[in-house]
C-alpha positions in Angstrom: 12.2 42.1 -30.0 12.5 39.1 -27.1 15.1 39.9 -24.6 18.1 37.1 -24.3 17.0 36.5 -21.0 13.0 36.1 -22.2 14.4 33.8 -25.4 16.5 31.3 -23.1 13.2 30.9 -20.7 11.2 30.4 -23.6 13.9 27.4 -24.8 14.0 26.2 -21.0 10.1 26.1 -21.1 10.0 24.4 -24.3 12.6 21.4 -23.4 10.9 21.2 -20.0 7.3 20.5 -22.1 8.9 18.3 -24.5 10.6 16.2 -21.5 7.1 16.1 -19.7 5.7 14.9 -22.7 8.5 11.7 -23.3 8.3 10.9 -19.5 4.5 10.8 -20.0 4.9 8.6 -23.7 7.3 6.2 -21.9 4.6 5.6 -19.2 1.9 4.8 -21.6 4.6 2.3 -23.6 6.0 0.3 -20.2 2.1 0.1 -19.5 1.7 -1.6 -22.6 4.7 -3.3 -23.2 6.7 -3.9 -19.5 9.5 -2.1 -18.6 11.6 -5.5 -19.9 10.2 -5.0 -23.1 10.6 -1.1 -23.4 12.4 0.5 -26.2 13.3 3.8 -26.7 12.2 2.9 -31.0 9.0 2.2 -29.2 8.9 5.5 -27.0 10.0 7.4 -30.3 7.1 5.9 -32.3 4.3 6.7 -29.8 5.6 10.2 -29.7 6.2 10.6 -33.4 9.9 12.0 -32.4 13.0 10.7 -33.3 15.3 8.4 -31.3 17.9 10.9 -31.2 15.8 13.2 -29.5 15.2 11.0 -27.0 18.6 10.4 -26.4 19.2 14.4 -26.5 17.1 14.9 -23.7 17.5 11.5 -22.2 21.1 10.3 -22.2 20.2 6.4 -22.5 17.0 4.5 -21.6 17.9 3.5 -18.2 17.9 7.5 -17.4 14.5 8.1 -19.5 12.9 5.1 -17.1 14.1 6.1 -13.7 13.1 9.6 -14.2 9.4 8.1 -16.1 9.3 6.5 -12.3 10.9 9.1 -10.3 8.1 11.8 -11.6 5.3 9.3 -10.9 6.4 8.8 -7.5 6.7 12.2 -6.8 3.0 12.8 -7.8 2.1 10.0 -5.9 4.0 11.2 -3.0 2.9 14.2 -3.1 -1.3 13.1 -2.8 -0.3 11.1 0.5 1.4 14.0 2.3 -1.7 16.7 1.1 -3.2 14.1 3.4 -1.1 14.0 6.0 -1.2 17.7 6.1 -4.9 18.2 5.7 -8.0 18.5 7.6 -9.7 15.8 9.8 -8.9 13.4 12.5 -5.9 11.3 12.8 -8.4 8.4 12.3 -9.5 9.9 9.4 -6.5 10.6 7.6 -5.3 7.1 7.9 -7.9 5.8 6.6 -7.4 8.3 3.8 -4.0 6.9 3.3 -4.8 3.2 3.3 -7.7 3.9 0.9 -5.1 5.6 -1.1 -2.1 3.5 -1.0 -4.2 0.5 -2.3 -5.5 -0.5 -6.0 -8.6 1.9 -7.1 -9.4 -1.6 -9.4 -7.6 -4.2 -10.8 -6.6 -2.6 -13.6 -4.8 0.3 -11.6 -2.3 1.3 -13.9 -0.5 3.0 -11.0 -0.2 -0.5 -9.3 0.0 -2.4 -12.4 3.2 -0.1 -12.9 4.5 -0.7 -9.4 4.3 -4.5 -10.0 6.4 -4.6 -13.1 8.9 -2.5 -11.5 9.5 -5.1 -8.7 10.0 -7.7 -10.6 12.9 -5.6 -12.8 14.2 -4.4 -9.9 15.3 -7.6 -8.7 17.7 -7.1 -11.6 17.9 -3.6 -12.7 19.7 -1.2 -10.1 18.0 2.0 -11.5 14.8 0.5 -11.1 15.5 -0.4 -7.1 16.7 2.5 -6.3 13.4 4.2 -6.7 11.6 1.4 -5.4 13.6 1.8 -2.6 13.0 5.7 -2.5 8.8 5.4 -2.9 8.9 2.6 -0.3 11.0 4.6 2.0 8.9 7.8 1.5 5.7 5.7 2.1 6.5 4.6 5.4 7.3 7.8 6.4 3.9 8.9 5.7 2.5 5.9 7.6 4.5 6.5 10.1 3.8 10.4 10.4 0.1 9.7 10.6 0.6 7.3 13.5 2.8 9.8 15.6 0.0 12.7 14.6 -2.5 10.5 16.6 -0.6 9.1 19.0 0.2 13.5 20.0 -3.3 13.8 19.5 -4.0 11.4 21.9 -6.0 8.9 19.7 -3.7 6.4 18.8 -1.7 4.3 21.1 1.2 2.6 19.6 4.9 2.7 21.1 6.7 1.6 18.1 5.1 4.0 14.7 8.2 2.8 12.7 7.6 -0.8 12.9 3.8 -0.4 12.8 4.5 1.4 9.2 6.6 -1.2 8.2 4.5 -4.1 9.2 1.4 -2.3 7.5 3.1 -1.4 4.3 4.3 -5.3 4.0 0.6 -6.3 4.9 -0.6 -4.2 2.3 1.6 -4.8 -0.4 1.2 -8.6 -0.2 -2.7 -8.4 -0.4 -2.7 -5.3 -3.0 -0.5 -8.1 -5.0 -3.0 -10.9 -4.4 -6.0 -8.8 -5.2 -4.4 -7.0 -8.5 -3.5 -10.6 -10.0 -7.4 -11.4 -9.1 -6.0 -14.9 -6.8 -8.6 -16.1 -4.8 -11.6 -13.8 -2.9 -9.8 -10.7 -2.8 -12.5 -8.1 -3.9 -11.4 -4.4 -3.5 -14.0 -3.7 -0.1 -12.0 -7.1 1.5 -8.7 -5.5 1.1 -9.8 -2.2 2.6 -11.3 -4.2 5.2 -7.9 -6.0 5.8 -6.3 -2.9 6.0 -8.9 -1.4 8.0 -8.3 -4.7 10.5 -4.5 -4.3 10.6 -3.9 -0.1 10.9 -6.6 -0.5 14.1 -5.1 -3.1 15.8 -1.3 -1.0 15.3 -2.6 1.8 17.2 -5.3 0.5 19.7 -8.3 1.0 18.6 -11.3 -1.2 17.3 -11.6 -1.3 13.1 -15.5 -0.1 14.0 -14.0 3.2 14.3 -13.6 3.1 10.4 -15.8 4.2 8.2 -18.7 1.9 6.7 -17.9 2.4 3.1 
């Protein structure tokens, strides 16, 4: 016979899969649909669950799509700062970061995400606040990497916190330009931008870089 204790886990595990599994089904349907044009009927359907138990684990939309984007972040936090704590040079790992922190293609889903969530956040308080939260977190890492090479003696930049700011405005304006394909902004020219920008923040020449 299964203990109380074992029985309760086994109910925590279950709701904790079944919440995973709605966080990832919302994803899929603000991918497809915008986060505008979200509904939980539409989260439901794509899940084959009913709306009510949506709402039992979720207690309206607005808390099923902050914590859709809050658990995204997180993963997406948590891939920058395995890089920040990882081997190489200082070099190295920023140029881990920027490759990173800017679209794979232009059909990113993880950017495409990002740029729908801007343009609701303008509007939509939930939304912002975890905007604010990733972009906050972000710079942080920038700015980490900076003061790890700047101890190590490769960088030279008295102001990491305004470098990280002015490179994740850089690179959030051309990873905009180059997702919504406007003018000749190919994937290897943004990286190159990038490259261009993070070198001249911390004193060195974008030769350093590598090729690819």
């Amino acid at each position: 016979m299964q203990s109380g204790e074992g029985s309760r886990g086994s109910r925590a595990d279950q709701a904790d899969q079944r919440r995973a599994e709605l966080l990832e089904a919302a994803r899929r349907v603000v991918l497809e649909r915008g986060l505008a044009g979200t509904r939980v009927a539409d989260i439901a359907r794509a899940t084959n669950v009913s709306g009510g138990l949506i709402h039992y684990h979720f207690a309206t939309k607005d808390d099923l799509i902050t914590e859709m984007l809050r658990s995204t972040t997180e993963s997406e936090i948590q891939r920058l700062r395995e890089i920040v704590d990882g081997p190489g040079t200082a070099v190295q790992r920023l140029d881990s970061v920027l490759r990173l922190c800017i679209p794979a293609s232009r059909d990113d889903q993880g950017w495409i995400l990002w740029l729908d969530a801007w343009a609701v956040g303008v509007r939509e308080e939930h939304v912002r606040t975890i905007l604010l939260e990733f972009e906050g977190a972000w710079i942080e890492i920038l700015r980490e990497v900076i003061m790890q090479g700047v101890t190590l003696g490769e960088f030279v930049c008295d102001d990491p916190q305004g470098a990280a700011e002015r490179l994740d405005g850089m690179l959030d304006g051309l990873a905009i330009r180059y997702t919504l394909d406007a003018g000749n902004m190919s994937r290897s020219r943004l990286l190159h931008h990038a490259r261009v920008a993070a070198a001249r923040e911390v004193g060195l020449d974008p030769s350093v870089f590598p090729v690819s």
